[in-house]
C-alpha positions in Angstrom: 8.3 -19.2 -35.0 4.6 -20.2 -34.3 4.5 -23.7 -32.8 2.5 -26.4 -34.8 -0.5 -28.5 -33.1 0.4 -32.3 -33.3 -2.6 -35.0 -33.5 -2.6 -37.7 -31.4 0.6 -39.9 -33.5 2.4 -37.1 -33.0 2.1 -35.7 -36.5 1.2 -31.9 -37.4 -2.2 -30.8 -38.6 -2.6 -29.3 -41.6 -2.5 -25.6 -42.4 -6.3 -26.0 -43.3 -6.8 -27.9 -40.2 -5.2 -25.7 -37.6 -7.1 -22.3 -39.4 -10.5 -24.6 -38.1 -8.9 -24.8 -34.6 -8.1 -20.8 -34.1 -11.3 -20.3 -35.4 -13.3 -22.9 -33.2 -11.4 -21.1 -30.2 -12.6 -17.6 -31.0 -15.8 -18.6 -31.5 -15.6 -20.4 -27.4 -14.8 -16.6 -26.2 -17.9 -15.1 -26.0 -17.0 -12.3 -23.9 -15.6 -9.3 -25.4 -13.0 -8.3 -22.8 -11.9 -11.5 -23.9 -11.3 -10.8 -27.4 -7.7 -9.5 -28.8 -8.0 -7.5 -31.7 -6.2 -4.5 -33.4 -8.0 -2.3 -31.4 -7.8 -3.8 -27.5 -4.5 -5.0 -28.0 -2.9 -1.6 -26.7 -5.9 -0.7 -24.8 -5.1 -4.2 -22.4 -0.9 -4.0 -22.9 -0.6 -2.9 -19.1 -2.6 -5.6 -17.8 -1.4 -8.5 -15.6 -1.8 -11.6 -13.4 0.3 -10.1 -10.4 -0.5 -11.1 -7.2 -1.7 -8.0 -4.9 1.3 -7.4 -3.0 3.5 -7.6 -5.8 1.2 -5.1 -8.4 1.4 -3.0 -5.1 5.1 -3.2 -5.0 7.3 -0.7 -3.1 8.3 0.7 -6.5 4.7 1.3 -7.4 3.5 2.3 -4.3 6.1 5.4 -3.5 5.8 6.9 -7.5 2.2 7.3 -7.5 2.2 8.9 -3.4 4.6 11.0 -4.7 2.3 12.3 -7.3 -0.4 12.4 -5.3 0.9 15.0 -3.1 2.0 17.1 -5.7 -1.1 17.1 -7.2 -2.7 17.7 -3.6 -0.2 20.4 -2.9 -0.5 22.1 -6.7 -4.6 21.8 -6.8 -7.0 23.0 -5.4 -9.2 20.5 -5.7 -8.2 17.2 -4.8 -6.7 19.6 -2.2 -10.4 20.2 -1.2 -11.9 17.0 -1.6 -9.2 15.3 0.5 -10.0 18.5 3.6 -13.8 17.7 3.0 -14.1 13.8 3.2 -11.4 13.9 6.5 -13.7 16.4 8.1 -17.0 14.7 7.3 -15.4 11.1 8.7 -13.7 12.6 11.4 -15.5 15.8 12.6 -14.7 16.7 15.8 -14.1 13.1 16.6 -15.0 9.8 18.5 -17.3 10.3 21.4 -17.0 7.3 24.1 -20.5 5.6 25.1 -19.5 2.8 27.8 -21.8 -0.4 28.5 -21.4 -1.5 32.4 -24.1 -2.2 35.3 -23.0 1.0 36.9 -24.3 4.0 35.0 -22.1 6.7 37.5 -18.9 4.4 36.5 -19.9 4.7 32.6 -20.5 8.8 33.3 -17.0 9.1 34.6 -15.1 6.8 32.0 -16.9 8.8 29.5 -15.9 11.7 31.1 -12.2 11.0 31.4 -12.2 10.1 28.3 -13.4 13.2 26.7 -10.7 15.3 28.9 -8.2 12.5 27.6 -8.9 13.1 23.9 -8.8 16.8 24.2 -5.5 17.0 25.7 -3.7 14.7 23.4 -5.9 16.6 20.5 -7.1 13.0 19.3 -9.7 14.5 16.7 -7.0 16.3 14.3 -4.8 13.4 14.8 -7.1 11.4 13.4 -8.3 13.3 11.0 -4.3 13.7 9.7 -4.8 10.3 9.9 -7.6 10.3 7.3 -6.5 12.5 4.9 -3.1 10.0 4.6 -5.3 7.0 3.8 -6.3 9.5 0.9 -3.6 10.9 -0.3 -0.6 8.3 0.8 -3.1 5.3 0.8 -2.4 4.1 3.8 -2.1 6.0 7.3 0.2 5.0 10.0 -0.9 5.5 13.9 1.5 4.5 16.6 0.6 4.1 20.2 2.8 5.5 22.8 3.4 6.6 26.4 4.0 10.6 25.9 5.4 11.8 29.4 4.9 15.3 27.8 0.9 14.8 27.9 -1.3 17.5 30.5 -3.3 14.2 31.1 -3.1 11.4 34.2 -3.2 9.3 31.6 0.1 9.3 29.3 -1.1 7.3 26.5 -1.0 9.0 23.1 -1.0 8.8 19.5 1.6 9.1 17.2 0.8 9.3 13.4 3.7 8.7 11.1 4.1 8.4 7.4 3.9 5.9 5.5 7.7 6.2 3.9 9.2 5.1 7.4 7.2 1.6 7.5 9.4 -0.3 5.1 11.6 -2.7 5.0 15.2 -1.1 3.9 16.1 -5.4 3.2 17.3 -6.1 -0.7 16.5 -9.5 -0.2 12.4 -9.9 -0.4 11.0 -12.4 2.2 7.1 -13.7 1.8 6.4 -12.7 5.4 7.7 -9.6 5.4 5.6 -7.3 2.7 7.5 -3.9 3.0 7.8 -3.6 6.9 4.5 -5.1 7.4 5.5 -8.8 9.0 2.9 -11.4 8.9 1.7 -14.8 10.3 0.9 -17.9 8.3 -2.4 -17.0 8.6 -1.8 -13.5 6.8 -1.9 -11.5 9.8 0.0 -8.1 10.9 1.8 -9.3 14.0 5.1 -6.8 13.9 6.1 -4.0 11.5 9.2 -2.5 10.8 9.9 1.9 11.3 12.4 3.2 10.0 14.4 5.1 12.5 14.6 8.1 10.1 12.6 9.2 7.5 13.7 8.3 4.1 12.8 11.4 2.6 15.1 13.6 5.3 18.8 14.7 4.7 20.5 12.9 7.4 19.3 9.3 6.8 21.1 6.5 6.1 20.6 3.5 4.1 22.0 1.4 7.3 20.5 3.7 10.2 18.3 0.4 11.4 14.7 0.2 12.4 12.8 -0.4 15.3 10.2 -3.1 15.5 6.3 -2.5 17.0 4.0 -5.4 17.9 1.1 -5.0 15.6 -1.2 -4.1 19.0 0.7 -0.2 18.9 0.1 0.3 15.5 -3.0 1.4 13.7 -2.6 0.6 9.8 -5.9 1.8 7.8 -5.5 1.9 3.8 -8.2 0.6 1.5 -8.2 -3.1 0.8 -9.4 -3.6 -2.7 -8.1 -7.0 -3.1 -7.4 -10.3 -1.4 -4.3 -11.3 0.1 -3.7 -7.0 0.2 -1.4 -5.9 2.9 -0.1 -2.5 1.6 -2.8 0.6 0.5 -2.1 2.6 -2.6 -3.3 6.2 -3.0 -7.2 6.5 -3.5 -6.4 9.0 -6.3 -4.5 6.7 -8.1 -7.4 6.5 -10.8 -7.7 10.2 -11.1 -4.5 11.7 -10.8 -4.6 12.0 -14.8 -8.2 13.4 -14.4 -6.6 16.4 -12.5 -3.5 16.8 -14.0 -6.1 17.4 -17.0 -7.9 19.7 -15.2 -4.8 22.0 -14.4 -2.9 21.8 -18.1 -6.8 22.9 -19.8 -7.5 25.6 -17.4 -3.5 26.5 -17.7 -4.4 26.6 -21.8 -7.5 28.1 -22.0 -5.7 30.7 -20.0 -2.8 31.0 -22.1 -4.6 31.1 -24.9 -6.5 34.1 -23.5 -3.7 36.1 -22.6 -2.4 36.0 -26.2 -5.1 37.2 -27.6 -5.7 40.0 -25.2 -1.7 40.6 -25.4 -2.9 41.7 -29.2 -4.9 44.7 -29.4 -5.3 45.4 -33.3 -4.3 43.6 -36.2 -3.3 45.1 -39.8 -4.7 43.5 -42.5 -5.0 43.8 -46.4 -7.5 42.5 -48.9 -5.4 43.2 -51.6 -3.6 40.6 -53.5 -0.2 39.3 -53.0 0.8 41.5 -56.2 -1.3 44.3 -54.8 -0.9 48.0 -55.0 -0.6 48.6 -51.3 2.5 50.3 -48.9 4.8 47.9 -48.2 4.9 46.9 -44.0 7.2 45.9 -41.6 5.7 41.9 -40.8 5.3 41.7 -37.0 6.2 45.6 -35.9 4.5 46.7 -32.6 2.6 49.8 -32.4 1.9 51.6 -29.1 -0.8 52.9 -28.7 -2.2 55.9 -26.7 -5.8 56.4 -25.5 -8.4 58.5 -27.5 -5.8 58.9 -30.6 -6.7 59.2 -34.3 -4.3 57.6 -36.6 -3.9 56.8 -40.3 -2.9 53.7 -42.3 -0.9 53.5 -44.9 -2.5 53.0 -48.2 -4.5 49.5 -48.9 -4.5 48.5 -45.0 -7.4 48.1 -42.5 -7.5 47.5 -38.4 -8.5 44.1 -37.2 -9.6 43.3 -34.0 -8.2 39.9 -32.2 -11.2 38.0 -31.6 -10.9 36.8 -28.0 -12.0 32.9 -28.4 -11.1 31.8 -24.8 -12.4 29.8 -22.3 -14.7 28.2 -25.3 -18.4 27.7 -24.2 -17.5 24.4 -23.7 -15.2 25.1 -20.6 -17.5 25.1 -17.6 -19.3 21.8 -18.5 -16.0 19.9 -19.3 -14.6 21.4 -15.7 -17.4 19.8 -14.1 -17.0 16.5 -15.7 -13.6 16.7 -14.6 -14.0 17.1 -11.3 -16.8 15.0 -10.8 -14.9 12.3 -11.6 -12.2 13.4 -9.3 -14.8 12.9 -7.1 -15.8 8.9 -7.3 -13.3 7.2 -5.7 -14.5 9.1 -2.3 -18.2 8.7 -3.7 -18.6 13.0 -3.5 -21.1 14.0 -5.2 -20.3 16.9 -7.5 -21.3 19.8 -4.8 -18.7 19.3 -2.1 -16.0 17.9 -4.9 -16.9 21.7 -6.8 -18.1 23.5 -3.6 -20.8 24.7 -5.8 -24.8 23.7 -5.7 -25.8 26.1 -7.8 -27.2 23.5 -10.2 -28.9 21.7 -7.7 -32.2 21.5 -5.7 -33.0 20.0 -2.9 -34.1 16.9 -3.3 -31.5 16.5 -6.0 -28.6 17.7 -3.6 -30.3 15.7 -0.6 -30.2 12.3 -3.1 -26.7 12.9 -4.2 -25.7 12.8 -0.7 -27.0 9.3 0.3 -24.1 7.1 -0.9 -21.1 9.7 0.2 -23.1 9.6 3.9 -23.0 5.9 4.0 -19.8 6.0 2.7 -18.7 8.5 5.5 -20.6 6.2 8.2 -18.8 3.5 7.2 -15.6 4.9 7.5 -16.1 5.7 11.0 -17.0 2.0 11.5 -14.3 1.0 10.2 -11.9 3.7 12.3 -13.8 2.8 15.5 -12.7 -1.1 15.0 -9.0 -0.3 13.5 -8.1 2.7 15.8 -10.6 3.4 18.5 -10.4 0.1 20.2 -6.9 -0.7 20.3 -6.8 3.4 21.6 -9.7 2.6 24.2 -7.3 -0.6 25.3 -4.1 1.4 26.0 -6.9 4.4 27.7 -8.6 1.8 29.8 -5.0 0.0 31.0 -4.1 3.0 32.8 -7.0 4.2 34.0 -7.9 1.2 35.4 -4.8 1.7 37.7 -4.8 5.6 38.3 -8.6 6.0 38.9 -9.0 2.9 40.6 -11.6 1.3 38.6 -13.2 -1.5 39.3 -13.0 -3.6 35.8 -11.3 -6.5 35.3 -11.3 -5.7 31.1 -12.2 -3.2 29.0 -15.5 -2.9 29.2 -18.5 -2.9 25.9 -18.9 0.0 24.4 -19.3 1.8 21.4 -18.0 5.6 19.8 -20.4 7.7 18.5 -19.5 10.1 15.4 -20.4 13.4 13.6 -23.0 13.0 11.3 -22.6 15.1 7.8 -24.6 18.0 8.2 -26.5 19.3 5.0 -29.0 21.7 4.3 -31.9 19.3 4.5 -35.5 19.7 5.6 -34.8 18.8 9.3 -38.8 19.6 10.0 -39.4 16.9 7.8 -37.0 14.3 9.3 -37.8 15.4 13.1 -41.4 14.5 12.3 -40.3 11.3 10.9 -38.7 10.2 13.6 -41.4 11.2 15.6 -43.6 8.8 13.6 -41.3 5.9 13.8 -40.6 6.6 17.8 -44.0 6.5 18.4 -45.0 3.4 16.4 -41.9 1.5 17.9 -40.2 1.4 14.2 -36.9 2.9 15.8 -35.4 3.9 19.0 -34.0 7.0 20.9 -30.2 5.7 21.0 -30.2 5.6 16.9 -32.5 8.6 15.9 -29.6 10.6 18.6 -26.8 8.0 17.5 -27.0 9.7 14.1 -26.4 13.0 15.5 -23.4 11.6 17.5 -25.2 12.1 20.5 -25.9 9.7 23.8 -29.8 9.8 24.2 -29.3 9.1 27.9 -27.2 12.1 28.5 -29.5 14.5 26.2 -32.5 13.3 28.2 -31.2 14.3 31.2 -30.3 17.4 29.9 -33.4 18.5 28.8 -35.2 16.7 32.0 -33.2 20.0 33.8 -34.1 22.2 31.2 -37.5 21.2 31.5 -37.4 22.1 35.2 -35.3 25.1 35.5 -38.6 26.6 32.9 -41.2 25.3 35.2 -39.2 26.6 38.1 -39.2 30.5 36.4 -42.6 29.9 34.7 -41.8 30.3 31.4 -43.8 28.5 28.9 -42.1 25.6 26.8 -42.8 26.7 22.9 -42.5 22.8 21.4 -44.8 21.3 24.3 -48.6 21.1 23.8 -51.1 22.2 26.5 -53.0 18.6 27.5 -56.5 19.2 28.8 -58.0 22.6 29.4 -54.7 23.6 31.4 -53.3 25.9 29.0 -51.1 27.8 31.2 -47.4 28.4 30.8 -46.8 26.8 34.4 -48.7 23.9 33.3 -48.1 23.3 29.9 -44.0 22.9 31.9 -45.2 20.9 34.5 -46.8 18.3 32.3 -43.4 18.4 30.0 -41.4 17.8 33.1 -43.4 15.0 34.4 -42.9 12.9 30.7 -39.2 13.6 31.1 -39.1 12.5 35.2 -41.3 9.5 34.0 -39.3 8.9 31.3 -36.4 8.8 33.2 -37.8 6.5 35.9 -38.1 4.2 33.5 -34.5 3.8 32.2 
């Protein structure tokens, strides 16, 4: 029953009356979302006002990682693009640049670090890490003391799935959003592991969980909305896209084998009523290579027309997995693993945004994971190695950067330019190369004199002067680098 509009007596308006009103308030919505019509009305039927945690509910959350993975683990190509975004982000991971007074203490916390990392195998940790923020969207990292580990220092990393963060509760609380237990001020501060994995044979619906203050835990998922504290898989918007992939390469290739499955074809261009030799409908022949037959009266061989893939098939498989490819912002060459269609400055643009993407990542990691693993790194070292730091100390973690098939002439001179005219410095023209211009300065400074020392000429130094010489042209080179050296 539609509910009448009352004037101010309290009285109904008029049929006539309340047709002016609707149509007053159409005319206000000038937006065309806005609009409800024949055709939007199914289009918007799934929409809804829930908050973030509750549109991202447990429910919701485990049905669409579920699918993810078995899209992952049935495609190749999400497969692939999940592999190639973890190993541009990730690389061979986090290199440790420390900020102290004392540049042989930084050199030896560096060091230690480095020979920490390698033992507990920190780079494909974290880039397992990565590739569950993809897939599962949102990857769990837990801190521990791992007696086990070949390193003085015992602190490792743990990653876990997300399944075993959750809160096994029926009754819902507003602080606790599915394991993750926050503060008034919407902050992790504890989260609940299951002591089992859901997913395993053995567990139990009572088996408990343990409970982690939120400085062991690294949670990194994608926060697309306010008040978020749960991730959902990043291919949540194209695990359609892929399923279509798979069902119309699975049809063109059905479609292909049933045609090739039928040789020849008997047909008749006689009429129904025709004077022709009367067939068995759908009898198979065999055939035999290089024979001669005859037909029976009023009959002619047809050849199956093989109609599949369509010309259509390659284009509409690249549109496909293009778009498989947004919501990591890959460009259609790594998503495809083929550049066959594009140049170089083409392939070199396309790249931008997916390398900022990837650079931001790392930031993002370094803040999340890298610091609160630095903390638990420097709180033991600080009491095996005797150092003398009161805190953990500034510093910073340099990344892989994506490496491409660029023109690195054309950058190197560049850089050059912008070095020279004081547009940039040394730590971020070798910061984007993951390297630490101090240490690669020294390195070459001994380069630079084991050459002088054998005499060997230095091919990417120019002779100054009249001295031309291979001893000179190294000498010269080694003096910038000892100069340059002095002066840091």
């Amino acid at each position: 029953m539609k509910l009448r509009i009352l004037d101010p007596n309290g009285k109904p308006y008029s049929r006539k009356a309340e047709a002016l009103f609707d149509k007053q308030a159409r005319l206000r919505a000038t937006y065309d979302s806005a609009q409800t019509s024949t055709q939007t009305k199914r289009h918007w039927a799934a929409s809804d006002s829930y908050s973030a945690d509750t549109a991202n509910s447990y429910s919701v959350r485990k049905k669409i990682r579920e699918r993810a993975r078995y899209e992952v683990d049935n495609n190749s190509y999400p497969e692939g693009i999940a592999e190639a975004f973890a190993l541009d982000v990730i690389g061979t991971g986090p290199r440790l640049q420390v900020f102290t007074s004392d540049d042989n203490l930084n050199d030896e916390i560096e060091g230690r670090w480095n020979e920490w990392a390698a033992a507990i195998c920190l780079a494909r940790k974290l880039r397992l890490l990565h590739r569950c923020r993809i897939i599962d969207g949102e990857a769990f990292g837990l801190t521990i003391d791992n007696p086990a580990s070949a390193h003085a220092i015992k602190a490792d990393l743990r990653i876990l799935e997300c399944d075993r963060f959750h809160n096994p509760s029926v009754m819902m609380q507003d602080n606790n959003i599915d394991g993750v237990i926050i503060d008034a001020a919407g902050n992790p501060i504890r989260y609940q592991v299951l002591k089992q994995h859901p997913g395993t044979s053995s567990y139990k619906y009572n088996d408990g969980f343990y409970i982690y203050l939120a400085k062991y835990v690294i949670h990194w998922f994608k926060q697309f909305r306010a008040e978020q504290h749960r991730g959902v898989s990043e291919l949540r918007s194209v695990l359609e896209i892929f399923a279509y992939l798979r069902r119309w390469t699975l049809a063109n290739l059905s479609a292909a084998e049933s045609a090739a499955d039928i040789a020849l074809g008997l047909h008749t261009e006689a009429p129904a009523s025709g004077e022709t030799e009367d067939l068995e409908p759908l009898e198979a022949i065999e055939l035999e290579r290089g024979m001669m037959v005859t037909l029976p009266g009023g009959w002619k061989f047809d050849q199956v027309k093989t109609e599949q893939p369509p010309t259509t098939y390659p284009e509409y498989k690249k549109e496909l997995v293009k778009e498989g490819g947004r919501p990591a912002l890959m460009p259609l060459n790594i998503a495809g693993g083929d550049s066959s269609d594009s140049n170089m400055a083409s392939g070199r643009l396309d790249m931008q945004i997916y390398k900022n993407g990837c650079r931001i990542h790392q930031f993002d990691l370094s803040q999340i994971g890298c610091d609160k693993l630095f903390y638990h790194f420097m709180r033991e070292g600080r009491i095996i190695y005797k150092w003398p730091l009161a805190a953990t100390p500034a510093h910073a973690f340099m990344w892989d950067s994506p490496q491409y098939v660029i023109n690195k002439l054309q950058d190197a001179r560049a850089d050059a330019v912008m070095l020279e005219n004081n547009m940039t410095t040394l730590a971020e023209v070798f910061g984007r190369r993951g390297m630490d211009w101090r240490k690669q300065l020294k390195q070459r400074q001994a380069e630079i004199e084991l050459i002088t020392k054998l005499g060997i000429a230095v091919a990417e130094e120019k002779p100054s002067g009249g001295n031309g010489s291979a001893g000179g042209q190294a000498a010269q080179a080694a003096a910038a680098a000892s100069d340059i050296m002095r002066r840091i």
